[in-house]
N, C-alpha and C positions, 0 to 999 in steps of 0.2 A: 034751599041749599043748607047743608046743616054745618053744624058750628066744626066741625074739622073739617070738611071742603072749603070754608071758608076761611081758615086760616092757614092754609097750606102756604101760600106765597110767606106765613111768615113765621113758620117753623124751619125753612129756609129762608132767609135773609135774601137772597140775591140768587133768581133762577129765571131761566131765557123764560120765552116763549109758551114753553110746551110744559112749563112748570120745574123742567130741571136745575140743578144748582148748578150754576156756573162756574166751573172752574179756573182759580187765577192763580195767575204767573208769579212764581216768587221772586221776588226783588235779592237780586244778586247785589251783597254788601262785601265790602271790604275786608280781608280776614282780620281779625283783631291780635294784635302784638302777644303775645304767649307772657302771660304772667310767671314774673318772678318767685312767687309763692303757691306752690302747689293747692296749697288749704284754700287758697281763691279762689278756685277752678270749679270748688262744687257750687251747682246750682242755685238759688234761692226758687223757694215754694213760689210759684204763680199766685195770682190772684185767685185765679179758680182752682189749681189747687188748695190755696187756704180755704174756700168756699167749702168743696168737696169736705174736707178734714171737717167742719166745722158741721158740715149737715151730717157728716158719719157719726159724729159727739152727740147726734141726740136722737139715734138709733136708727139714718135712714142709711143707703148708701148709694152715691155717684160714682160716677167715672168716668172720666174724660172721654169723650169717643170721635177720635178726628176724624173726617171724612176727606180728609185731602188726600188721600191717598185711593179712593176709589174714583176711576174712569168713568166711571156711566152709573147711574142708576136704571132700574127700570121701573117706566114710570106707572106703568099699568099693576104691577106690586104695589107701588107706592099708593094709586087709587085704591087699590081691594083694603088698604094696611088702614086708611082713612076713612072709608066707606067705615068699616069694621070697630074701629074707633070711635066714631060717630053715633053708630046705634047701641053703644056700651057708653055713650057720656054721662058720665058723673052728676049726679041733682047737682043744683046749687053752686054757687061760683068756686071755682080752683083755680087751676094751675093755668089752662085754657081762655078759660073768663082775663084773665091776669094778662097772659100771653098778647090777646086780642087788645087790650085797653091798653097796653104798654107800645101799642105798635099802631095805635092810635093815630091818622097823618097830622094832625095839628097840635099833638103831644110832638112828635118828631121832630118837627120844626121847631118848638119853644123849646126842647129838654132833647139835645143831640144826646147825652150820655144814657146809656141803657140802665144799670143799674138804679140810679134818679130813675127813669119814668117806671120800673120797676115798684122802687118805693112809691112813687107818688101815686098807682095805678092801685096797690096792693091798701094804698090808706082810704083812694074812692071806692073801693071794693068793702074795703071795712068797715067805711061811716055806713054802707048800704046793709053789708051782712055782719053786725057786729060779733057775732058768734063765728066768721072766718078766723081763722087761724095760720101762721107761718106752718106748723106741724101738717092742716090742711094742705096747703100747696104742696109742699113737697113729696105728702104720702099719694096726694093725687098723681101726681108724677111717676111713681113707685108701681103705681096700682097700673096707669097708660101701660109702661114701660112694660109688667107681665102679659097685656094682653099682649103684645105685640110678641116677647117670646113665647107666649104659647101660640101663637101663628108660626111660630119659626119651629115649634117643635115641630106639630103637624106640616108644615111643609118639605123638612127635613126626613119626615117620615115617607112622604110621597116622593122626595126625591133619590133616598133611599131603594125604594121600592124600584122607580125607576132604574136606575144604576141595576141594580139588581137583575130587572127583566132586559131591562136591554142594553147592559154594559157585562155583568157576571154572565148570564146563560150565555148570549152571543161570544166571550173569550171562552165558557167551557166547551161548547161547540165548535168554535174553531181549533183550541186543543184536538179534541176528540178528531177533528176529518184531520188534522197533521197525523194522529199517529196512524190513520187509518190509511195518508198517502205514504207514511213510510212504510207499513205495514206493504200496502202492495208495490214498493219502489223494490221492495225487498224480496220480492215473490214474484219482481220483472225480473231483478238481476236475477235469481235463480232461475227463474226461466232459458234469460241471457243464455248464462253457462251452459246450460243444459243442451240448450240448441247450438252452442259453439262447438261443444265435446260432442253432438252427436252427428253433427257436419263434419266433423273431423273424422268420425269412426266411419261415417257414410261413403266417405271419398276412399277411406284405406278397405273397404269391401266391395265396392264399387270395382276400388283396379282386379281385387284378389278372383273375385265373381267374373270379371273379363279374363284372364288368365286360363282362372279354370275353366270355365266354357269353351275357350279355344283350344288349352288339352284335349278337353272331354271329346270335342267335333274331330279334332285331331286325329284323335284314339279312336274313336269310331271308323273313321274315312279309312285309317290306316288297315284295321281290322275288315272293313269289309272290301277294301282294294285287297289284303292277302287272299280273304276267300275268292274275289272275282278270278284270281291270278289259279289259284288253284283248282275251281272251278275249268275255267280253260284248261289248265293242265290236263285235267281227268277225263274234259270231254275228248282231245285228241290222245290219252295215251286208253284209254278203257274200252274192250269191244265186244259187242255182246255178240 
């Protein structure tokens, strides 16, 4: 198992089963009486803020990053982040080396306070590597901390990509078939119309076509009944 598998359970402090951090319920406290003097109200610097300030003074730089605010991690990320971590470990003792001896079960118990088993973990580190240094730890840190965004750049790239292939193409294609259903919703109505107005002209030639036809039969029958009548005539008045 290599030295960041095996310190997983304690670069999280408290995580179930499956390795995840457990998220806990914040303790609903009493609102506190609204101070008299406005200039009281600002904050004082945390402890780790002063910490941060104090490692930015000697040219590294921190930043608080609270994770109480994210639901889930995933944890198979979390494997590739540490796997990856792992075969990039640093020679020689650091931030790690530190991490693991500070969390030490029987440091624990004798030294509840973290910082103490910090220092006391950071002086057995040093009686060992006299050449470790506080600047060490921290750049060690610095250094973790880039591998891990350049993982994020590249996975940002591929998620990128993603989104791209199957988030952008898939909306400019659904664009493109809307304007092609309005395109023919537009060329039904005109259709529509077209068959309405020519229903409408059909039925007013339809009657006009019955009309005349029955004229026309009219005018015929009438015409060749004059000839039959006259025909008869001639036959009984003409003698040869």
């Amino acid at each position: 198992m290599g030295l960041f598998k095996g310190i997983k359970n304690l670069l999280f402090e408290e995580v179930d089963e499956h390795g995840r951090p457990i998220k806990r319920e914040e303790k609903k406290t009493a609102p506190a009486a609204e101070p008299a003097n406005s200039a009281s109200t600002q904050e004082m610097p945390t402890e780790d803020a002063k910490s941060d300030s104090r490692a930015a003074s000697m040219g590294t730089e921190f930043k608080a990053n609270d994770n109480s605010e994210i639901s889930e991690i995933d944890e198979g990320v979390l494997d590739n982040i540490i796997a990856m971590l792992d075969e990039k470990n640093l020679p020689g003792p650091d931030y790690l080396e530190l991490k693991k001896a500070a969390n030490d079960e029987v440091l624990l118990q004798s030294i509840p306070d973290e910082k103490m088993r910090f220092s006391v973990s950071y002086a057995t580190l040093k009686a060992a590597s006299p050449s470790l240094s506080k600047k060490q730890i921290l750049q060690s840190i610095l250094t973790y901390i880039q591998y891990i965004e350049d993982e994020r750049e590249r996975g940002t790239e591929q998620f990128n990509k993603l989104w791209q292939d199957q988030v952008v193409a898939r909306e400019e294609a659904i664009e493109k078939a809307k304007a092609e259903i309005a395109e023919l919703e537009a060329k039904l109505e005109k259709l529509k119309t077209f068959a309405q107005e020519q229903e409408g002209q059909v039925v007013a030639v339809k009657a006009d076509c019955g009309r005349k036809k029955k004229e026309f039969n009219a005018t015929v029958d009438y015409m060749i009944g004059k000839l039959r009548m006259d025909g008869a005539k001639l036959e009984d008045a003409l003698k040869d």
